[in-house]
C-alpha positions in Angstrom: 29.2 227.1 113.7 26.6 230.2 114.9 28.8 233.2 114.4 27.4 236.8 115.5 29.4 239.5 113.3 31.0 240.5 116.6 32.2 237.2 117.6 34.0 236.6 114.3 37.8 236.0 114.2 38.2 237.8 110.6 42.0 237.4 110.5 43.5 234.1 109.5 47.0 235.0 111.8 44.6 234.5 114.3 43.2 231.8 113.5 46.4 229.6 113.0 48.1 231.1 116.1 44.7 229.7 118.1 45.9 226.3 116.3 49.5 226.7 117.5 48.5 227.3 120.8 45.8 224.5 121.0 46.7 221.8 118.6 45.2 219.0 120.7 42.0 218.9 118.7 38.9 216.7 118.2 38.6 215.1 114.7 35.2 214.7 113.5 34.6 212.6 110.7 31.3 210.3 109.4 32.7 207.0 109.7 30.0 204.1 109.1 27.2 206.7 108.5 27.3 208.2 112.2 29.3 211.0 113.0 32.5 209.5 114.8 35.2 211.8 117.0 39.1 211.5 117.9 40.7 213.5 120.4 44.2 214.0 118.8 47.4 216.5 118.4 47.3 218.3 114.6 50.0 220.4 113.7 49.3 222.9 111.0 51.9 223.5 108.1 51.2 227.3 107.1 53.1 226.8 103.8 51.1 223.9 102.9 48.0 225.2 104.5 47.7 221.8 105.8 47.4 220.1 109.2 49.1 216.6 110.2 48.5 214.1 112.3 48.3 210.2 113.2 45.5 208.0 114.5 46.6 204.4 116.2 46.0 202.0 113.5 43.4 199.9 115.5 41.2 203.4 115.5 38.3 202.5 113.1 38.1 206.2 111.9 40.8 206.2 109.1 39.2 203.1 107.5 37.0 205.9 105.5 38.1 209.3 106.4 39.2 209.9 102.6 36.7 211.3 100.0 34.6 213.6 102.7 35.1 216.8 104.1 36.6 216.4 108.1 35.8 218.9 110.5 38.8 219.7 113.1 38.1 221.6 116.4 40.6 223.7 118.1 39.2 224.6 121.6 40.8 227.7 122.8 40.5 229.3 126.6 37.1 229.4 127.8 35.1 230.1 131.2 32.3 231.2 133.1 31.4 234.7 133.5 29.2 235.5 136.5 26.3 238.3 136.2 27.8 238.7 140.1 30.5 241.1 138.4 28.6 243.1 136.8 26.7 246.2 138.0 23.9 245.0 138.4 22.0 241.7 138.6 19.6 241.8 136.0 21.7 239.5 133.5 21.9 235.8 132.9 25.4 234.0 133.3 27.7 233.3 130.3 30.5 231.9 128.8 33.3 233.5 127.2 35.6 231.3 125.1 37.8 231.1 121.8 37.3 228.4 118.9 38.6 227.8 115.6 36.6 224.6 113.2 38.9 224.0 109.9 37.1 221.9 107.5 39.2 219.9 104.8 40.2 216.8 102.7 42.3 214.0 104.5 45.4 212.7 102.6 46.4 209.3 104.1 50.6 209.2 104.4 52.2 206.5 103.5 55.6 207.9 102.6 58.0 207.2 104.5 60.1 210.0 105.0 56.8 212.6 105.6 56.0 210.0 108.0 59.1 210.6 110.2 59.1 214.1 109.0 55.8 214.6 110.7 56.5 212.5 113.5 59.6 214.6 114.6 57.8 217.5 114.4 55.2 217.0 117.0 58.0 215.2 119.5 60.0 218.7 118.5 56.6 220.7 119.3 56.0 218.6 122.7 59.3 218.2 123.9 60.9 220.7 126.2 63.9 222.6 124.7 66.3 220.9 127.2 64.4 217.5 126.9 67.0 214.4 126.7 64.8 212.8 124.7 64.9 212.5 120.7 63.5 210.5 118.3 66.2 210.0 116.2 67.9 208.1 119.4 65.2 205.7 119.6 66.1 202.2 118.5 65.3 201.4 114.7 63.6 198.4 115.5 61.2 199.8 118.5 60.5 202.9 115.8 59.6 200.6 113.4 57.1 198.4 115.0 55.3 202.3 116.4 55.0 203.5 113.0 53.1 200.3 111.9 51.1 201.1 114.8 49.7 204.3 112.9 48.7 206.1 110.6 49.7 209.3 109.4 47.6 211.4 107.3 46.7 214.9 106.2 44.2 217.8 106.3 44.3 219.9 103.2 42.7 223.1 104.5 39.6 224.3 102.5 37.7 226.6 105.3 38.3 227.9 108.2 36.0 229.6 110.8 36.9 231.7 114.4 35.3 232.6 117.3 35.9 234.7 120.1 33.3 235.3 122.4 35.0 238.1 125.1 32.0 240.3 126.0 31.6 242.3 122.9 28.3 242.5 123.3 28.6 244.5 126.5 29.8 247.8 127.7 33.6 248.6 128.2 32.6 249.4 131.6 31.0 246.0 132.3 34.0 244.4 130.2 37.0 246.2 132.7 34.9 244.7 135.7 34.6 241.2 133.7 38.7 241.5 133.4 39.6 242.1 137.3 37.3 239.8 138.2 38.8 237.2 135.9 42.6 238.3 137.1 41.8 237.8 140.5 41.0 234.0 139.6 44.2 231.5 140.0 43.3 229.5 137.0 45.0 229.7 133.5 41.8 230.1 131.5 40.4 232.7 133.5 43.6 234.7 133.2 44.0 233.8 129.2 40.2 235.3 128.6 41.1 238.3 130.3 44.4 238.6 128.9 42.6 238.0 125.5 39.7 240.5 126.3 42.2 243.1 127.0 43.3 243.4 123.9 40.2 243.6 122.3 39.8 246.8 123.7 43.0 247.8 122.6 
């Protein structure tokens, strides 16, 4: 990924709390000599500095995802920025956004108690706190016939590389005009890049 020294996220906190708070990511992997994609929940393990997660069985990608190096994509907030904000209107439009690639080694699962390990901690991370629902109520025999709809697996984490474009590259004054611009908007994204932008000038 094309990352200008300002752009950089340096800190690996960071980095893994833009996992956590984006952990639907895209899997890319070369599967039958093209590049191949899955769009999938990972959930990173800080201790093991690895990340899990599951493809449906009938997914082609796991045949030979082992043995190369996998490139996960966390996409963060992101949106337009309009050269109508700033003071004046000799400037191009833009995009302000955050991004975290981690490249790694996948471990297929096939034990079975990381398998429901892993599996309880996603419907743990998903579920609301005062969801009725739990895994561990769900009838042995339907549970059984999901998991050998999967497969689990593993990312061992070997690199990992942040982005956070947020108008660096401008002045504070064009930035503080960026923000109320992007507070005024009723959309999450807008308000989480101007949140985020904020506190870069802190």
């Amino acid at each position: 990924m094309y990352i200008p020294k300002d752009f950089a996220i340096n800190d690996v906190d960071v980095a893994y709390q833009v996992i956590k708070e984006n952990s639907f990511a895209t899997l890319v992997s070369v599967h039958q000599r093209e590049l191949f994609a899955t769009h999938l929940p990972l959930l990173l393990d800080r201790e093991k500095a690895c990340l899990y997660g599951h493809f449906a069985r009938s997914n082609p990608q796991w045949n030979d995802i082992q043995h190369q190096t996998v490139l996960a994509i966390f996409h963060g907030p992101h949106c337009y920025i309009s050269p109508s904000w700033y003071e004046t209107n000799q400037a191009v439009p833009t995009w302000n956004y955050v991004v975290v690639h981690v490249y790694g080694n996948v471990e297929l699962i096939h034990d079975e108690g990381e398998i429901m390990r892993s599996l309880h901690d996603m419907v743990e991370k998903y579920e609301a706190p005062d969801s009725r629902y739990q895994l561990s109520e769900v009838d042995a025999k339907l549970l059984s016939k999901m998991r050998s709809g999967i497969q689990a697996f593993k990312i061992h984490i070997e690199r990992i590389e942040g982005k956070a474009k947020l108008s660096q590259n401008h002045s504070v004054h064009r930035q503080e005009r960026i923000i109320k611009q992007l507070e005024q908007m009723p959309f999450e994204n807008e308000k989480r890049i101007a949140s985020l932008m904020k506190k870069q000038q802190q």
